[in-house]
C-alpha positions as CSV (number, residue, x, y, z in Angstrom):
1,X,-105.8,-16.9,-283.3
2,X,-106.7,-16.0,-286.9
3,X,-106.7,-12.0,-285.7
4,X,-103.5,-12.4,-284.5
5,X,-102.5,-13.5,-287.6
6,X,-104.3,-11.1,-289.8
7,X,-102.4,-8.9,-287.8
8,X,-99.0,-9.9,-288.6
9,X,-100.2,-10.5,-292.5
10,X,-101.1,-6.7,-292.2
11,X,-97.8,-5.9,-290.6
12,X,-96.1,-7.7,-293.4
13,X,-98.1,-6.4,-296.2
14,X,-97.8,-2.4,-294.9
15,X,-93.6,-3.9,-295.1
16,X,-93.6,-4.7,-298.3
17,X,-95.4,-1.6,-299.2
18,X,-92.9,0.8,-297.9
19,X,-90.2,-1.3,-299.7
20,X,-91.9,-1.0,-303.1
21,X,-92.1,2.8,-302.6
22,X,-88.5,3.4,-301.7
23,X,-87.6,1.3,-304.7
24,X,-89.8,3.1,-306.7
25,X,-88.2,6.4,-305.6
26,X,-84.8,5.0,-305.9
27,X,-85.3,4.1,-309.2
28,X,-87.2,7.5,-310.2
29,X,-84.2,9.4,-308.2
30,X,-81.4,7.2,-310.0
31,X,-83.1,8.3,-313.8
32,X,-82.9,12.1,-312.5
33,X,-79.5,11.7,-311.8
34,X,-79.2,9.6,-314.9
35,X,-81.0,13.2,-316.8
36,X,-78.6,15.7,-314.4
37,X,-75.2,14.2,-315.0
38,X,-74.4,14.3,-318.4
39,X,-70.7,12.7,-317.6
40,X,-72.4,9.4,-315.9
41,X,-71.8,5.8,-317.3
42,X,-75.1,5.3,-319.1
43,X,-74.5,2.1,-319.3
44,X,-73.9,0.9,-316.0
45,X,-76.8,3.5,-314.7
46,X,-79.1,1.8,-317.1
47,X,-78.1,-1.7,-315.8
48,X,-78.7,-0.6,-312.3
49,X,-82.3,0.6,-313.1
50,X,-83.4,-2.2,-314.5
51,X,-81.6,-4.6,-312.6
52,X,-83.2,-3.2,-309.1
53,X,-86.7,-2.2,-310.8
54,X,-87.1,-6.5,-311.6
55,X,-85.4,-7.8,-309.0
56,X,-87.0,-5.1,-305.8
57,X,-90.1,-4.3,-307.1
58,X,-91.6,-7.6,-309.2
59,X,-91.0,-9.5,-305.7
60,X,-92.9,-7.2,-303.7
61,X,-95.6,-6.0,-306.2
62,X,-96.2,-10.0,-306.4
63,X,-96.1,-10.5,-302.6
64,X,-98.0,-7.7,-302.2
65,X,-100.8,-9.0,-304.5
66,X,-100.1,-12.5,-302.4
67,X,-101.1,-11.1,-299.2
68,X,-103.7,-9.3,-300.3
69,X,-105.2,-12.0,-301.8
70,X,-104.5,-13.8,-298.5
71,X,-106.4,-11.0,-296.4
72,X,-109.4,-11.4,-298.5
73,X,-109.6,-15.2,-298.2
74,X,-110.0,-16.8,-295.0
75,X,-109.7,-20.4,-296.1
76,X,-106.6,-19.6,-297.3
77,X,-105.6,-17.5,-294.2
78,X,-106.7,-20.4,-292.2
79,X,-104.5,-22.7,-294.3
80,X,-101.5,-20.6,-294.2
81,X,-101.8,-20.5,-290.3
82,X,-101.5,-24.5,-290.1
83,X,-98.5,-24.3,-292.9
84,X,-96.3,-21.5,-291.3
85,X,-96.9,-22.9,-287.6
86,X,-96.2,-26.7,-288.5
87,X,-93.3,-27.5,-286.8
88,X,-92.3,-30.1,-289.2
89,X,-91.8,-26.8,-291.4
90,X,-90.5,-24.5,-289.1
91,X,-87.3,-27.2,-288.4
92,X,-87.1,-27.8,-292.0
93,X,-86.4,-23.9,-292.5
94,X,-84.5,-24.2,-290.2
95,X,-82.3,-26.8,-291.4
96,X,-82.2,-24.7,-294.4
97,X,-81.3,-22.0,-293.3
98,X,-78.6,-23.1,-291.4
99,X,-77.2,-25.0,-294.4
100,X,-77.0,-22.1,-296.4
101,X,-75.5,-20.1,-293.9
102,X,-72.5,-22.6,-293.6
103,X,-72.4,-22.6,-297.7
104,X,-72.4,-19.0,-297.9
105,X,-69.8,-18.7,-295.2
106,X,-67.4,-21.3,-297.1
107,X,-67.8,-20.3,-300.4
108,X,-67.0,-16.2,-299.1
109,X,-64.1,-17.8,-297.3
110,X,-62.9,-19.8,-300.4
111,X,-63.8,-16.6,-303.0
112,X,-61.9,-14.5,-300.7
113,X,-58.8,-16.5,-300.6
114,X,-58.8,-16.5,-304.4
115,X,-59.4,-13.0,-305.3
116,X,-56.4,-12.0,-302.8
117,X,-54.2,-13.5,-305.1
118,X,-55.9,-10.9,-308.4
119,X,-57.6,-8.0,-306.7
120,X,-57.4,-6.5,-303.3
121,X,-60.7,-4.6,-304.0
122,X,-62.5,-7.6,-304.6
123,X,-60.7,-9.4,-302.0
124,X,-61.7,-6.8,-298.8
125,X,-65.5,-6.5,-300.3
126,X,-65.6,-10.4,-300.2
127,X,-64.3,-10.2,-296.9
128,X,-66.0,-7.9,-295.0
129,X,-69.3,-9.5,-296.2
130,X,-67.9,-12.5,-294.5
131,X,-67.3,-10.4,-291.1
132,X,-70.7,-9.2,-291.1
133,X,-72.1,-12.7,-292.0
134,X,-70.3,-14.2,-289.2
135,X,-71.1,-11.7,-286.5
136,X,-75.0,-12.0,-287.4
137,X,-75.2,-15.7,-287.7
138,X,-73.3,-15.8,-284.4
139,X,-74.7,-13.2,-283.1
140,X,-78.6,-14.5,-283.9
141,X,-76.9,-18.1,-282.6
142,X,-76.0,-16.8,-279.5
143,X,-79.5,-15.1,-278.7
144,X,-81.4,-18.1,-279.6
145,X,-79.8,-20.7,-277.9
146,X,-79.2,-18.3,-274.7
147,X,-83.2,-18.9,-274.3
């Protein structure tokens, strides 16, 4: 039991891993851009960089250091087994999740609906987030409850 879920902690850390890197190389490949194109907006480069350098990489360099602190510990391996295979947990993320799915999906549908009236841009980008939305969440629905 406790191999098998090593084995998916493993799976999950080697994940996050790979994310970190191609953040990392986005970010290095976005500043030689930033160095290459003299007519760029600085500004809004900038604001990228550090935007998806905190927000990418701080969450996986501290899940990373989570996990591996996890791997080394098998108290706390032990303990996390229990907590992520509770099923008093499991159908509270679940009820979660499916809560914020059908807040997400109104408030696309209502923000969409508002920015028609000032920008069309705005308007189709909030919209075709709400297409993919739906066609996931129905999609996942459909292959969940077809079990």
């Amino acid at each position: 039991m406790n191999q098998k879920y090593k084995a998916r902690i493993q799976k999950r850390l080697r994940t996050k891993i790979i994310i970190a890197v191609i953040g990392g190389l986005a970010v290095i490949g976005t500043y030689i851009i930033k160095l290459l194109n003299t007519t760029a907006d600085l500004a809004s480069i900038d604001a990228y960089i550090t935007g998806f350098f905190f927000g990418i990489e701080g969450v996986c360099i501290m899940n990373i250091i989570q996990l591996r602190k996890l791997l080394k510990d098998e108290n706390a391996l032990e303990e996390m087994v229990i907590y992520e295979e509770d099923e008093r947990n499991q159908s509270i993320k679940l009820k979660g999740y499916n809560s914020t799915i059908n807040l997400m999906i109104w408030l696309l549908s209502f923000g969409s609906i508002i920015s028609s009236f000032f920008n069309q841009v705005i308007f189709f980008t909030l919209a075709s987030v709400l297409v993919v939305l739906l066609v996931a969440s129905s999609l996942f629905r459909w292959l969940y409850t077809r079990n």
